[in-house]
C-alpha positions in Angstrom: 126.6 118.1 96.9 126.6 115.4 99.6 123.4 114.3 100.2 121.8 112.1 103.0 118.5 110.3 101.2 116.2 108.7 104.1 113.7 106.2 103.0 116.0 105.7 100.2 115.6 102.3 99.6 111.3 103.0 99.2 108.9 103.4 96.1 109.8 107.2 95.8 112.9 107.7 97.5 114.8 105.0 95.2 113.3 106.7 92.0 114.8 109.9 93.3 118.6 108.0 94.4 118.2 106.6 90.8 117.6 109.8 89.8 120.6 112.0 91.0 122.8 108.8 90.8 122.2 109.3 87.0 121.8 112.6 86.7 123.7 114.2 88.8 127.3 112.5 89.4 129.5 114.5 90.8 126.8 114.6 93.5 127.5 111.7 96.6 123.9 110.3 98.1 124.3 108.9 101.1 121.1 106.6 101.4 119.7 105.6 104.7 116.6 103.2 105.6 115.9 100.8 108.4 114.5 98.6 105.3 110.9 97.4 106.8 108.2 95.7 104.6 108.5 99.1 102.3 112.0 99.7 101.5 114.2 97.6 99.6 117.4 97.1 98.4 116.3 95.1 95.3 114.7 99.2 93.9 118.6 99.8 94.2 120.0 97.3 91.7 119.6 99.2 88.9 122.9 101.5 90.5 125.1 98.4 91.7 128.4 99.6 91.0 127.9 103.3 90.7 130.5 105.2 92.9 128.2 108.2 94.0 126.4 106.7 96.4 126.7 104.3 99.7 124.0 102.9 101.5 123.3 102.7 105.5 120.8 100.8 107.4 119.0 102.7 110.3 116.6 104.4 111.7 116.0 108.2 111.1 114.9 108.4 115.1 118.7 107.0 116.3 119.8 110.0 117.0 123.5 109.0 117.4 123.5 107.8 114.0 121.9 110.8 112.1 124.9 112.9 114.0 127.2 110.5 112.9 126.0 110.7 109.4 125.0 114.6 109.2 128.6 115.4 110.8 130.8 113.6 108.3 132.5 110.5 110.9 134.1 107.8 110.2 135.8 109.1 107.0 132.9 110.5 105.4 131.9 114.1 104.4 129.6 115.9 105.9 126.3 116.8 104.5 125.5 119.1 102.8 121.4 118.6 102.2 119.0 116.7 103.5 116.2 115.1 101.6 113.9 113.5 103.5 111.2 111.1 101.9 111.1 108.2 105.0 107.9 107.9 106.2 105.3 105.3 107.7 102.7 106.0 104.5 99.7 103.8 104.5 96.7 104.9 105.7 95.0 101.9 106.7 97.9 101.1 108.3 98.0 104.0 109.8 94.0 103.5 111.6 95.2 100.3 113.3 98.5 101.1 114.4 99.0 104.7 114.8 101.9 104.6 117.1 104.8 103.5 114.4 103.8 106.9 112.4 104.1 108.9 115.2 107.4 107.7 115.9 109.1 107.7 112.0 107.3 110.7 110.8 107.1 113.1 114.0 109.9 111.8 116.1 112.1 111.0 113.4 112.0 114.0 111.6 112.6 116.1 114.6 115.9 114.2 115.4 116.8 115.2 111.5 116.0 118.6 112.0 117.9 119.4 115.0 121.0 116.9 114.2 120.8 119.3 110.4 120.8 122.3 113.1 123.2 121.2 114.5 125.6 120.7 111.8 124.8 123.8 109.5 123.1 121.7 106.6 122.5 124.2 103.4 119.5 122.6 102.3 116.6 120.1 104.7 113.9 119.4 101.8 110.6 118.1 103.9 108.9 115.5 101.2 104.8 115.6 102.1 101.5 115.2 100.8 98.7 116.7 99.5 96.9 114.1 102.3 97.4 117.1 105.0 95.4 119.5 103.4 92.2 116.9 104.3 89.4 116.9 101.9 88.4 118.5 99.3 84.5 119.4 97.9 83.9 118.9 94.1 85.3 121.6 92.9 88.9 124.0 93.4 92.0 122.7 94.4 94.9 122.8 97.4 96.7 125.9 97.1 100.3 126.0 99.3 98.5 128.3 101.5 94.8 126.2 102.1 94.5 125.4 105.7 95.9 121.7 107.2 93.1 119.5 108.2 94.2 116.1 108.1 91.8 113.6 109.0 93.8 110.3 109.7 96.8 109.6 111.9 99.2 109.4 109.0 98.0 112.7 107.5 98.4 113.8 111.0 101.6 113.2 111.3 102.8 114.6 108.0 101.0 117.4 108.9 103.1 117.8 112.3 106.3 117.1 110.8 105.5 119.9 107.8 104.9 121.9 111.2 108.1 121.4 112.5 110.1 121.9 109.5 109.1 125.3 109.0 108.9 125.8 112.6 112.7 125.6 112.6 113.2 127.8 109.5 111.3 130.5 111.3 112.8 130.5 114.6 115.9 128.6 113.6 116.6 129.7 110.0 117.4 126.2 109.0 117.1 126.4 105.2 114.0 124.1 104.9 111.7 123.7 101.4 108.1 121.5 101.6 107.1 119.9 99.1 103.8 118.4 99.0 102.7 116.1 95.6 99.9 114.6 94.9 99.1 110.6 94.5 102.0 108.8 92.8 102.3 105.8 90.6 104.9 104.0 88.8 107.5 101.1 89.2 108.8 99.5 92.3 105.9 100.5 94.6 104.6 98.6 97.6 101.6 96.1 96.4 99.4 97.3 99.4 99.0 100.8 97.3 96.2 101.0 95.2 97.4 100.6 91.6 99.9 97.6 92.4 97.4 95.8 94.6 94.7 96.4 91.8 97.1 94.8 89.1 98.4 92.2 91.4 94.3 91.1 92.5 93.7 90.8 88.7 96.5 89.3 87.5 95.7 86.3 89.8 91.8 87.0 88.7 90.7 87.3 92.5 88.0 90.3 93.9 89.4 93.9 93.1 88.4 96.0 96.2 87.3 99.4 96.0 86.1 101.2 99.1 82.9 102.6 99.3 81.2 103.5 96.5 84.7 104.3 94.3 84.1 108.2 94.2 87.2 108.6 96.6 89.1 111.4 93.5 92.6 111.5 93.3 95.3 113.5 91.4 98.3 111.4 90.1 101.6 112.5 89.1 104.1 109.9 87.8 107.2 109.0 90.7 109.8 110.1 87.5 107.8 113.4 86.9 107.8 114.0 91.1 111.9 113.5 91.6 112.5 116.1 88.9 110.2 119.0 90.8 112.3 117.9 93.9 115.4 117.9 92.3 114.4 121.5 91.0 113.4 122.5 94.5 116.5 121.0 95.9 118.8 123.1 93.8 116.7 126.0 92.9 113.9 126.4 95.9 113.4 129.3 98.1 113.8 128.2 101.6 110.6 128.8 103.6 108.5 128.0 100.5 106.6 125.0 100.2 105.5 123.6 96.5 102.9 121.9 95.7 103.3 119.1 92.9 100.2 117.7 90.8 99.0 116.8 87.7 95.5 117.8 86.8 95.1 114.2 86.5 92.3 113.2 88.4 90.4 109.8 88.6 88.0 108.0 90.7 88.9 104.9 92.5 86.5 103.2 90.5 87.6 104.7 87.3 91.1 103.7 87.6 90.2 100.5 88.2 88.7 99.9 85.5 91.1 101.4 83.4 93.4 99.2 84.7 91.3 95.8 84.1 90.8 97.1 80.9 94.3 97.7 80.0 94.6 93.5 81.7 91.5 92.3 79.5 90.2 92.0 82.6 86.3 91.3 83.4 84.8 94.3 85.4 83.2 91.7 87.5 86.3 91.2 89.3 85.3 94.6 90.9 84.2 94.1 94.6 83.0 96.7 97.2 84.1 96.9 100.7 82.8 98.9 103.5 84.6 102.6 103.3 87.4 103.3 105.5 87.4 105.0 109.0 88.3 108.9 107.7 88.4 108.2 104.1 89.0 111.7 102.5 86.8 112.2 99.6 88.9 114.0 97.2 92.3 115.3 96.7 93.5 118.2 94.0 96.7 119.7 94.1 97.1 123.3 92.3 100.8 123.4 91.5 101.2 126.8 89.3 103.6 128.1 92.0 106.1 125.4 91.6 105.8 125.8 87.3 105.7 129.0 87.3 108.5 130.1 90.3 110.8 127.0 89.3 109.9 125.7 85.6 108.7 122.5 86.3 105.8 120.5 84.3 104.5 116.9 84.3 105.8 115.4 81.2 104.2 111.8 81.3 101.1 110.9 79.5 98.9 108.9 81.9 98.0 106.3 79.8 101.2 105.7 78.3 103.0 105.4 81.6 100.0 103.7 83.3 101.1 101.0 80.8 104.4 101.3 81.6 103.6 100.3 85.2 101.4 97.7 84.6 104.0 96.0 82.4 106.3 96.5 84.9 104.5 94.5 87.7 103.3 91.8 85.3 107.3 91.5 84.9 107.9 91.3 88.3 105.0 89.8 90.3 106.7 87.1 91.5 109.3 89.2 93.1 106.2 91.7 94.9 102.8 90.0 94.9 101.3 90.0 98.3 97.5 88.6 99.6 
């Protein structure tokens, strides 16, 4: 396959260009991101030299340049699926500028869909969260069918884009699969997430923050663990489906954080609390029995063992990623 990657050059989308490059070569990724504060080409260098695979810089809303891509100019093939994981993501960025999200993750992915229209692409894989079901009480979990009630602008606008996908499988019949995972952890991600920011904070033995009371449950799902259930969905998805990708791996904010200064031999008194966040969703579970059951997928990776993986992995690097 020929495949155009957006946000390629991001914490998850360069696990999953990794991923193909090495898995899968006889496929061709065409990689494209506008490379802000999030992407980077420095999650690439691992491939440097590979043949399956050629980068672009731009933006998923330039709509010339998507048809140029999608269409197969300037010597290229055309495409053959889409896989689209480019995204404004951070909430909190998301409550004081909302407009950038709206743009990239509404705008944006309606110029992919219709350009993919357009040009008969096979395959348009939507990449989402489990952030536009909303919250959850204490007990149950998101099934692909629980109703969207996101409760921030960037769950919002994953929420509208997940809208539009399937709106133009239904009326359009553009093959399109959703999936929607749960939190993710593992190398290479941006320092303002959680887990990096956490590690980062105590590595330099300054406050760890925790919003509100550190009750806020998550699910997490290792990155590696998350490009093999798209990669499955990819090649073996039904189109109109959406898939839901979790872990049954669920810890507090606080929790973690602690595991995490224990893992560092770090003092819990680093731990600091900060008022809670404008829409701060409560609790987040994924059910993802459809996707195991329909396409054979499991989460392979222990959570403490790769936990530790991660953690080493930024100690390694945190000169190259450390932020304030």
């Amino acid at each position: 396959m020929h495949l155009l990657i957006t946000g390629g050059a991001g914490f998850i989308g360069s696990h999953f260009v990794r991923y193909i490059v090495n898995h899968h070569p006889d496929d061709h990724c065409v990689v494209l991101d506008r490379l802000t504060y999030a992407g980077s080409m420095n999650n690439l260098k691992a491939i440097t030299g590979k043949a399956n695979w050629t980068f672009i810089k731009g933006d998923i809303a330039d709509a010339s340049l998507v048809s140029s891509i999608l269409s197969g100019e300037k010597g290229r093939q055309p495409i053959d699926a889409v896989v689209h994981f480019a995204a404004e993501s951070h909430v909190d960025r998301s409550i004081k500028e909302p407009h950038p999200f709206i743009r990239t993750n509404i705008v944006g992915t309606h110029v992919l869909l219709e350009s993919a229209r357009r040009y008969g692409v096979k395959r348009f894989i939507q990449i989402s969260t489990d952030e536009v079901y909303g919250s959850l009480g204490p007990a149950g979990s998101f099934a692909e069918n629980s109703p969207l009630s996101p409760n921030n602008p960037y769950a919002a606008s994953k929420a509208s884009a997940d809208l539009l996908a399937l709106s133009y499988w239904r009326t359009y019949r553009l093959p399109v699969i959703i999936t929607r995972s749960t939190n993710n952890y593992g190398s290479h991600q941006n320092p303002e997430k959680l887990i990096p920011l956490a590690v980062s904070r105590a590595l330099a033995d300054e406050p760890v923050t925790i919003y509100g009371d550190g009750q806020h449950t998550r699910d997490w799902v290792h990155v590696e663990d998350h490009c093999r259930a798209i990669d499955l969905a990819l090649r073996k998805g039904e189109n109109g489906e959406i898939y839901n990708i979790g872990a049954n791996n669920e810890w507090t904010n606080l929790e973690l954080v602690k595991l995490i200064l224990k893992l560092l031999n770090k003092d819990e008194s680093l731990i600091t609390f900060v008022a809670d966040r404008p829409g701060h969703d409560r609790r987040y579970a994924i059910d993802s029995t459809k996707i195991q059951t329909q396409l054979g997928w499991k989460p392979t990776k222990n959570f403490l063992l790769g936990l530790k993986e991660t953690i080493n992995w930024y100690r390694k690097h945190q000169n190259d990623w450390r932020i304030d």
